[in-house]
N, C-alpha and C positions, 0 to 999 in steps of 0.2 A: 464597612467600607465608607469611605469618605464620604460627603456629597459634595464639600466648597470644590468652587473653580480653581484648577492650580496652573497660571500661565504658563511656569516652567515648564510642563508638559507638552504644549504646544505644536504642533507641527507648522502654522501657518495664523497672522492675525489676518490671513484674507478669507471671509465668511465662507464655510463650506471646501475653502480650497480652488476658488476662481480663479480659472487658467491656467492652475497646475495640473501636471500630469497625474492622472490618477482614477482610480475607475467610477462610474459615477452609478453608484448604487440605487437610487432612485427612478434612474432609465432603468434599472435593470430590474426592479418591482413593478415597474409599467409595462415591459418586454416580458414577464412572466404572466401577467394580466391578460396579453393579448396571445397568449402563446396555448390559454386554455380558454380560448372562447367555448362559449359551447356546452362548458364542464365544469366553470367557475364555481359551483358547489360542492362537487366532488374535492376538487383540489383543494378548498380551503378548509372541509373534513378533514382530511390528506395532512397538510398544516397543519390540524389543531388535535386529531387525535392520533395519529401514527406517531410513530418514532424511529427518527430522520434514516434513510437509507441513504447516506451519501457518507461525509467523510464519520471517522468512529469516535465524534463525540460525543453523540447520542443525546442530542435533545431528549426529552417528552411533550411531543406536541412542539411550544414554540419556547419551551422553556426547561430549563437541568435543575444538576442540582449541587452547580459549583454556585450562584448566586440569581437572585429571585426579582431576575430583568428578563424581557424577552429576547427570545433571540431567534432568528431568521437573517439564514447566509444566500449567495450568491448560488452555491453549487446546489444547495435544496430545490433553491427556486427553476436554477435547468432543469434540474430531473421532474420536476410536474408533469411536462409535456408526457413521458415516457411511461409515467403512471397512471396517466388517463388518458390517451391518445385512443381514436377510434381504429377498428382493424384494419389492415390494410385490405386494396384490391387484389385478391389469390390469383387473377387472370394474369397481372404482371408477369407470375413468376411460370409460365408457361412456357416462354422463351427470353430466358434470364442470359443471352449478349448482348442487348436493349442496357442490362444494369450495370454490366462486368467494369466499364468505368467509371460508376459515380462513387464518390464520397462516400465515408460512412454515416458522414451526416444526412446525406442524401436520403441514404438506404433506409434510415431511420426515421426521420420523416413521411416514409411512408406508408406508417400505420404499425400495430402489432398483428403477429402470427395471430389469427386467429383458428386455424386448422393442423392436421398433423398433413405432412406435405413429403410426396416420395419423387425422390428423380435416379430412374436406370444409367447404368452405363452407356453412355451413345446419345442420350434424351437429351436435348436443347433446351426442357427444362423439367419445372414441378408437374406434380398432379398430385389433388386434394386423395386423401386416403381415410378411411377409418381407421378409429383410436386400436379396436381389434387388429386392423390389416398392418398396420405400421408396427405396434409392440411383434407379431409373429413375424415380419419381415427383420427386423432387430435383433429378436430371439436367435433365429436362424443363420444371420452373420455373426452375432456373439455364441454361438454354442461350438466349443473345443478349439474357439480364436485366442490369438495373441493378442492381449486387448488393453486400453489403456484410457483413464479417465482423468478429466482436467475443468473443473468447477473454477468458474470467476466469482471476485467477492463484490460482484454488483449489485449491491441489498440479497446476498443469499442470507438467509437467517439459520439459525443455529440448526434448528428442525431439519432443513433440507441437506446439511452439510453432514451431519449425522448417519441419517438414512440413507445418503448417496452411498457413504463411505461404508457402510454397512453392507451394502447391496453389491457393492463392489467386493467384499471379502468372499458374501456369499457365492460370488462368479468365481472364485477359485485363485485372486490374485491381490495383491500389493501397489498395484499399477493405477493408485489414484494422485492429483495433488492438486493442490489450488493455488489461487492468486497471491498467497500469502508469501509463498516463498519466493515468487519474483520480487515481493517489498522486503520481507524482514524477514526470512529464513537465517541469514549469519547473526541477526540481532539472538534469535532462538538458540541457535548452535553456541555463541560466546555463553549466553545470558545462563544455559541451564551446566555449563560445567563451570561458570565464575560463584555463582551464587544459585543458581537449584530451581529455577525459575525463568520462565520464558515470557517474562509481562511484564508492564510497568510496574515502581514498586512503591509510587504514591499516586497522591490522586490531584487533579485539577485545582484545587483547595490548596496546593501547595505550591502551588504559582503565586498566590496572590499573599507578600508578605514576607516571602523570600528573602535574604539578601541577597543574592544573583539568578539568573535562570540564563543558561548557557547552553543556543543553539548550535550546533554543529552537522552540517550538510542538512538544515531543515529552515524549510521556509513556509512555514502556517499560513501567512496572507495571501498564497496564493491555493494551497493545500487541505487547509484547516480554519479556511476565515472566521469561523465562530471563536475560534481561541484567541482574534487578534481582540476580543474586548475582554477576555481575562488579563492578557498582557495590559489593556489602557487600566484593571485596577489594580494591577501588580505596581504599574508605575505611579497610580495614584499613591500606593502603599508603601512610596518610596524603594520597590527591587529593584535592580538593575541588572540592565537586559546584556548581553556581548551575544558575541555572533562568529562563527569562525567557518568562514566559506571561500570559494574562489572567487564569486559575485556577491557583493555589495547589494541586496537585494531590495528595490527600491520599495517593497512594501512592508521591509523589517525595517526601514527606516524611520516612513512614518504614514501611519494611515490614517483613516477618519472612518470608525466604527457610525455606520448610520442607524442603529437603534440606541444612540448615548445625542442625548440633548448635546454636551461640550464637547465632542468627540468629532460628533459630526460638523460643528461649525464650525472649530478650530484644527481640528485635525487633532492626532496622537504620536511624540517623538516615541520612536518604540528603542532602537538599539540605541546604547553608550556607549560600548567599545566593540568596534568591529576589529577584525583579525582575519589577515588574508590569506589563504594558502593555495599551495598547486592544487589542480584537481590529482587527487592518487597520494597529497603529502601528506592528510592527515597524520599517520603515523609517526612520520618526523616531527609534527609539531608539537601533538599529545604528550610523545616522551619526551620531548623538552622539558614541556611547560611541567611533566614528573620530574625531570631530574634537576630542575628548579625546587619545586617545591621540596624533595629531600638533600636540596643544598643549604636551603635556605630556613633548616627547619620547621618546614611548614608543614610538615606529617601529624596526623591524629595520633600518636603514638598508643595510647591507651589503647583505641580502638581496635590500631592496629595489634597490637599485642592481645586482646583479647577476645577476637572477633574475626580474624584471617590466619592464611596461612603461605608461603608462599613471596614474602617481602623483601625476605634477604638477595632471595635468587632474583628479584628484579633491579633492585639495588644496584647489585653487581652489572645486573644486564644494561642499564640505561648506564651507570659509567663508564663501562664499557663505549658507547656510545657517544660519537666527537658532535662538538658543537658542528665543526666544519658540516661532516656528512647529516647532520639533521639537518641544517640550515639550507643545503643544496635539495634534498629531498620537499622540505613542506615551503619554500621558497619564501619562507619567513624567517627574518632574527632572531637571533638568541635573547635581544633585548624583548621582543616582539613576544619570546614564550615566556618570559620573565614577565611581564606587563599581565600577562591573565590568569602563572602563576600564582602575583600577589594577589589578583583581586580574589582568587580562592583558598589563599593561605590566609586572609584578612575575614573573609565570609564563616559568618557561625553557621548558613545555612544556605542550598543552594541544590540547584534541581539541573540536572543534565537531560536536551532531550536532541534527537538525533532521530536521523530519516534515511530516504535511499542516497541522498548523499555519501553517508557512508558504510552504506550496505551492497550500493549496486556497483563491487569491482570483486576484483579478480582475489582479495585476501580483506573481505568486508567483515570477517569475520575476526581477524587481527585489529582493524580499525576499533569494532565493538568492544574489545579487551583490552585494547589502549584507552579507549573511555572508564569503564568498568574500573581501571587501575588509578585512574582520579580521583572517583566516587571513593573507592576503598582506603585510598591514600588519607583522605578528609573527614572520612567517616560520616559520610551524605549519604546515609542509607535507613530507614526503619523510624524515621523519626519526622516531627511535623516541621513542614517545609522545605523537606530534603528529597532525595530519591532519581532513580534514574529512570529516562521514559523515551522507549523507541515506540514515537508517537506513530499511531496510522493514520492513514491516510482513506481506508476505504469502512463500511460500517461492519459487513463481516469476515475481514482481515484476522482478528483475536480469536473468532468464534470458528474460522475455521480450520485453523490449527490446534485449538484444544478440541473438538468434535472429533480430531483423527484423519482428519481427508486426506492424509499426507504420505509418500510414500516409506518415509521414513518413520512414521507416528502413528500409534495406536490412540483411540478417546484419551483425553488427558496430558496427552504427549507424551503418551509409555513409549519408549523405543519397541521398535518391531526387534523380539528376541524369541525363541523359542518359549520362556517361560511367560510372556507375557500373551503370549499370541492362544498360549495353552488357557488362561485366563479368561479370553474373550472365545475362544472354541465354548466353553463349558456355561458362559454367561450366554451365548446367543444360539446356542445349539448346532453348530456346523463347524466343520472345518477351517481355522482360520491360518491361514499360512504362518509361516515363523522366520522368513528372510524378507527384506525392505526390497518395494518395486523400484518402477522407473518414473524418478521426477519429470515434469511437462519438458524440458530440455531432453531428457533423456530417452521419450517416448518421439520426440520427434527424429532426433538420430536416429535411432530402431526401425522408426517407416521409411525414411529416406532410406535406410541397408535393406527392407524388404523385411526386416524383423519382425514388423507390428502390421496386425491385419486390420483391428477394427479404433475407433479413437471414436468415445464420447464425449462431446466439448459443451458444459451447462454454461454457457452464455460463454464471455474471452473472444477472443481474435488472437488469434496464434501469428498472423499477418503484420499486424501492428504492436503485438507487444513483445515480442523475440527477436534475436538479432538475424541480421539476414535475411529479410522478406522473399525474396529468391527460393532460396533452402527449403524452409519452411512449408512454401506453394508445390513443390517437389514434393516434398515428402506426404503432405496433406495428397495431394493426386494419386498417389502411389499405393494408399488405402483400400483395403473391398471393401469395406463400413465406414459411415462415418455416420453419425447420430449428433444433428445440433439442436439441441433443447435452449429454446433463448423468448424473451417476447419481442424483439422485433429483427430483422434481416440484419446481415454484416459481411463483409466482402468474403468471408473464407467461406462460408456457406454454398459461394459460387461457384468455387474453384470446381471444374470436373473431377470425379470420383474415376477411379480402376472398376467401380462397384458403385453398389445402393449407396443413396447420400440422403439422409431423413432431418427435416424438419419437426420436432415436436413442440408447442404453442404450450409457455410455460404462463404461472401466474405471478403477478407481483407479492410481494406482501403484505399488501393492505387486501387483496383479493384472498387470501387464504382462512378457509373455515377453522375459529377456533385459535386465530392469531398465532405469533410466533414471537421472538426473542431476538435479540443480537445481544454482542458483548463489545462492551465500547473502550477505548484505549487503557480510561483506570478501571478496569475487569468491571464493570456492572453489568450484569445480566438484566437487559431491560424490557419488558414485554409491548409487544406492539401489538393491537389490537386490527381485528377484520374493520377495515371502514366499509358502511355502507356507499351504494353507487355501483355504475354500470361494469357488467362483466365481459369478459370477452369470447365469442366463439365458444370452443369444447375447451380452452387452456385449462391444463391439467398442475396442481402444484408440483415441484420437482419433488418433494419425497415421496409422493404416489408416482409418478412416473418411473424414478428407480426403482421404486419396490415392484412396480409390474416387470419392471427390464429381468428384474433376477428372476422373479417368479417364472416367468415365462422358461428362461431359460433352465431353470433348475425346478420344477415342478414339486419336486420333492423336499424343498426349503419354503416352497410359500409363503406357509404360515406363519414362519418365523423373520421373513423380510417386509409383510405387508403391514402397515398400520391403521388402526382406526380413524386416525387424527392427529392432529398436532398435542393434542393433552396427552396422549399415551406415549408419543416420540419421549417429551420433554418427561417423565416418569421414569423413562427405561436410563435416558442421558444421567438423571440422578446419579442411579444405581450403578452406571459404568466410568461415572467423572464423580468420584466422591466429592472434589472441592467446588462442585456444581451447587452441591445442597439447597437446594431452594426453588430453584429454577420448575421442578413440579409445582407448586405451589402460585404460581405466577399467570394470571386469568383474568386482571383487569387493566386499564388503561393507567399507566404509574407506578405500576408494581414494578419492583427492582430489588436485586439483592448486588451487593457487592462482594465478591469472595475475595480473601482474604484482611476486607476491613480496609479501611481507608490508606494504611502502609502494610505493606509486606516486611517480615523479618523484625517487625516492632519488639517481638518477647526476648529479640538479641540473639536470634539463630536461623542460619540461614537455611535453605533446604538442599544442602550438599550432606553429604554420606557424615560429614563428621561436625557437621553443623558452622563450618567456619566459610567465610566468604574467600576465595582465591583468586589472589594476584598471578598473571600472567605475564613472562616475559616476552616481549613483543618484539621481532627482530625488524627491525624498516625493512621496506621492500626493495629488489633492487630494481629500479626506474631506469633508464637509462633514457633519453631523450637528445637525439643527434640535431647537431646544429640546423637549426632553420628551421625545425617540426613545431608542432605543438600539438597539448593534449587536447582533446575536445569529450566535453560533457553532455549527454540529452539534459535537456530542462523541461518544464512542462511549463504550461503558458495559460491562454484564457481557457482551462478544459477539467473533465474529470476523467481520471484514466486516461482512453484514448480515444474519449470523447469529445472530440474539441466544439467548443462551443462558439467559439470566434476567430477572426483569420489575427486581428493585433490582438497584443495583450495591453491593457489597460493601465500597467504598471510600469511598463518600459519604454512603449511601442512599439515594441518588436512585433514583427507580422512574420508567419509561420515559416517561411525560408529565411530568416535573420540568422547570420554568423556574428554571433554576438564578440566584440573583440576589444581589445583595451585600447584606449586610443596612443601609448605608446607604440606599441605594436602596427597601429594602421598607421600611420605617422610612420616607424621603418619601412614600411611596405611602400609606402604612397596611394593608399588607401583610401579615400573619402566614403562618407556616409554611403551606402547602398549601392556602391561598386562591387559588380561579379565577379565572383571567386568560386575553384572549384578546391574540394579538397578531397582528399585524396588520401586511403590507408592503405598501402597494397594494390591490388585491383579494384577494391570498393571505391565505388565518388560520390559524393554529393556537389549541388552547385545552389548556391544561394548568394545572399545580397550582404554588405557589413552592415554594423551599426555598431556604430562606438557604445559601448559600457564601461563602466565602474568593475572591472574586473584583473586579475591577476592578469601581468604579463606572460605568455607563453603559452596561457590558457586559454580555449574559444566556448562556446556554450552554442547549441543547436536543438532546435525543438526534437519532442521523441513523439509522437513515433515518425515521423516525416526521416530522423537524421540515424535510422536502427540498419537502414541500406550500408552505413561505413562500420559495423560492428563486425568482431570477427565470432561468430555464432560457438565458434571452440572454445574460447576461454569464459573457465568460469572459477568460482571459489572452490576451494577445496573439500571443503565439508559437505558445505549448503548446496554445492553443485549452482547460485546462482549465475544469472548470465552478468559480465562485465560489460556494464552501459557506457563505457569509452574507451576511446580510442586513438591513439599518434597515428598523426595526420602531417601533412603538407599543405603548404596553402598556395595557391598559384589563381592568378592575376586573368579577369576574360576579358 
């Protein structure tokens, strides 16, 4: 990698970026300083030997192993607090309508669960319990219940996600899923019937050197900030960046990486070509910019011909396909799909990567296979500097859809099928069902009909991250059980129960005997070590928790749900995820295996039934859009999840009720800056402030979880069952 200065780079000759907007990283290492008073050594163990529980590009310590600079982001430094935080006062929650209105930032500031905590039907609030009295009060709601389980990927590690999902067969059901499938479940559904594979299919290293890296619905600086300094040596390595969204994202524009000397003084221009679409147009523009490229002969032909299958019939389908109707759909030119075309019919190599932008709608799954049919078109697959990568977002996202937490997915990502299920009966000695449960949407429907009796929730907010906050709170009340295992409070916890509502006081994973694992966006299985430092209360880690839940309940599986340790977990994971291999093995601070090797599909065969990678004809979807409406997008802002860390965002200024809108648009209206508007889909409303952006006419942007009140909680994809995070709206004038 280079070392000279390259001006052209530049974001700014004004040192550090004085008096531009932009977020000022160095308050925010001084804000993390004073945010662990008290525990200043813990935390900087934390930093220097764990491996990062925040988004999943998985440091070691303060440094990886895409390039051998330190690195320490924004979204690490929040979570310290969370990881050493002393317990909270368990008096509080003795009469919890004191709480029922704060924040969840609030709530969390309050300390962690340090006890297991029981509140009755009628009780106004907790009372502290033994670890004995709460698993038999658990036992007894879950025995011969209709039950349903829902793990968040907030630093869960592979160990916990494992044994939940295990513990959960052994209860007699299917009715598990995690956080993963609210991010990337259609990226799964496209990725394993285009090409045989549910994971990125290069690695980090192929960013940097590229000839293009092409984001779509993804925005890392505010998501993934440790990757915005691969991007500064991508661009030092001469790649070039494009971008293809409905916002102009003012930190894919240009940032100032604060662990880079030139970076940080001068800032870094990051996008080249931006490309604007509807929210929902994706698809129009994608096959554009395809039936561009096979107009214009710009297909890998070889590739194609020896490596796919499925060309012709897309062929057909994208000429099929009028400029007119794509151009109305993605609200971009024909010139416009031409323009990013060429820059990939020009590129010998080029990396696609893609987020809940275009996962989180109603056919995200379509979206993914309109990507997927670029890649394959180009033949940007298996080879260095090429590949496709539905980047995460969260550290145990990857790890907990290959572990099996899903209600769709067996360890591995075997489909739940009778023969597979027959497989894991005879590997774990019990009964394991052979039809697919009910996804976290799906389990909430089912409580809201009176379906579902008991919901175990391992950390999530069902409140703030599904649509319909309303619904949701219904259905959640409507329970006899509810079991929330988390380390520190969160508003759904509150909500009155029909029934028992259990608090169980989980441990981090730097607190877990014996350390644990995650799998980080290019598949590395990375071991994180126990750090020494203070413990909390009786918290128990969540794969002994699950495994007491089953035990109890099924007395007669025990021994085959309970484990020794984290060593024994990752042993058995071997033998049940063959492309795990290694991951036993894995016991000290920097151990890592990468499965599959630095590309997938490199020996020239992909992992479909006939070895060939498949093209998908992709039909647009039909949008309709009645005069005066627009679409409106959640965005996420200064937060991780649905943790918000700040009221502005650092990037924009948008502060958490901002209807972010194009200044044509407020200009038609008569709209100025931070004039009240409500908006309105159906019955749902929201009301917030404008603020002009750099974004698509037509289209508005609104924080999530604040803007999940205008969602309609019914639509979702077709496969994936995800929820669609937008919605047509009205805009009116307060």
């Amino acid at each position: 990698m280079s070392k000279r200065l390259d001006p052209r780079n530049w974001a700014s000759w004004r040192p550090f970026g004085l008096g531009l907007r932009k977020p000022n990283n160095y308050l925010e290492l001084w804000k993390a300083f004073k945010s662990v008073k008290g525990r200043r050594r813990y935390a900087w163990r934390i930093l220097n030997q764990g491996t990062c529980d925040g988004c999943a590009l998985g440091t070691q310590g303060m440094r990886d192993w895409t390039m051998d600079e330190i690195h320490l982001c924004n979204i690490r430094l929040r979570l310290l607090p969370l990881n050493t935080m002393p317990a909270l006062d368990v008096s509080l929650l003795r009469e919890v309508s004191g709480l029922a209105g704060r924040r969840s930032a609030e709530l969390r500031e309050l300390g962690r669960l340090p006890y297991p905590m029981l509140r009755r039907a009628g009780e106004p609030g907790f009372t502290r319990v033994s670890w004995d009295e709460a698993l038999r009060v658990a036992a007894e709601g879950l025995r011969g219940a209709r039950s349903g389980t829902y793990l968040t990927s907030r630093g869960v590690p592979n160990e916990n996600y494992y044994a939940a999902q295990k513990a959960v067969r052994a209860l007699g059901t299917n009715n598990v899923d995690n956080a993963a499938r609210i991010c990337h479940s259609p990226s799964t559904v496209a990725l394993k019937q285009t090409i045989g594979a549910a994971a990125t299919t290069c690695s980090y290293t192929d960013w940097i050197g590229s000839d293009l890296i092409v984001f779509i619905g993804s925005n890392p600086s505010n998501n993934q900030p440790v990757a915005m300094k691969y991007l500064y040596h991508a661009k030092k390595a001469g790649t070039r960046v494009a971008m293809v969204n409905a916002y102009r994202e003012p930190g894919m524009d240009r940032y100032w990486v604060p662990s880079n000397a030139e970076s940080a003084l001068f800032g870094t221009k990051i996008t080249d070509e931006f490309f604007g679409v509807n929210v929902g147009g994706d698809i129009g523009f994608l096959n554009g910019v395809l039936k561009h490229l096979i107009e214009h002969d710009w297909v890998d032909k070889e590739f194609v011909d020896r490596r796919t299958s499925g060309f012709e019939d897309v062929r057909r389908a994208v000429a099929g396909q009028s400029w007119e109707e794509l151009e109305a759909l993605s609200g971009a030119s024909r010139e416009e799909m031409f323009r990013l075309a060429k820059l990939l019919g020009e590129a010998r190599s080029a990396v696609l990567v893609w987020s809940m932008g275009i996962t989180q709608h109603a056919y995200g799954e379509d979206n993914v296979r309109a990507i997927v049919n670029l890649a394959l078109a180009r033949g940007f697959v298996g080879r260095d500097k090429c590949g496709l990568m539905p980047i995460r977002g969260h550290s145990g996202v990857q790890g907990g859809a290959e572990m099996g937490a899903y209600a769709t997915g067996l360890p591995g990502g075997l489909p739940i099928t009778p023969e597979n299920a027959a497989r894991f009966t005879e590997l774990w000695g019990f009964e394991v069902p052979g039809t697919p449960g009910l996804t976290a949407t799906d389990m909430i429907d089912a409580a809201h009909r009176g379906e579902l009796e008991a919901l175990i929730s391992s950390g999530g907010n069902f409140l703030e991250v599904l649509p319909d906050p309303a619904y949701c709170r219904e259905a959640l009340s409507r329970l006899r059980l509810r079991v929330h295992i988390d380390i520190v409070l969160s508003s759904q916890m509150l909500v009155p129960g029909a029934g028992d509502v259990l608090l169980l006081p989980a441990q981090t994973r730097y607190e877990m005997v014996g350390g644990v694992t995650e799998t980080s966006t290019e598949r590395r299985i990375i071991f994180s070590p126990e750090v020494e430092g203070p413990r909390i209360g009786e918290a128990w880690p969540e794969w002994k928790i699950f495994g007491e839940l089953a035990a109890r309940v099924r007395p007669e599986v025990a021994a085959k749900v309970r484990f020794t340790g984290t060593p024994q977990i990752r042993a058995e994971i071997e033998r049940a995820v063959p492309f795990y291999a290694g991951i036993a093995g894995l016991s000290r601070f920097g151990d890592n295996v990468q499965y599959g090797g630095r590309h997938l599909f490199a020996d020239g065969r992909f992992q479909t039934p006939d070895g060939r990678g498949r093209f998908s004809a992709v039909e647009p979807p039909a949008l309709e859009r009645p005069d005066g409406s627009f679409m409106v997008a959640t965005r996420r802002g200064k937060q991780f999840n649905s943790m918000v860390h700040e009221r502005r965002d650092g990037f924009n200024g948008a502060v958490r009720e901002a209807v972010l809108m194009s200044a044509y648009d407020a200009d038609r209206l008569g709209l100025a800056d931070g004039a009240p508007v409500e908006l309105r889909s159906g019955e749902r409303t929201y009301r917030g402030r404008v603020l002009r952006a750099p974004l698509m006419p037509g289209n508005l942007q609104i924080h999530w979880p604040e803007g999940n009140v205008l969602l309609d909680e019914s639509r979702r994809s077709p496969q994936a069952r995800i929820p669609d995070y937008n919605a047509l709206v009205t805009v009116r004038a307060l």
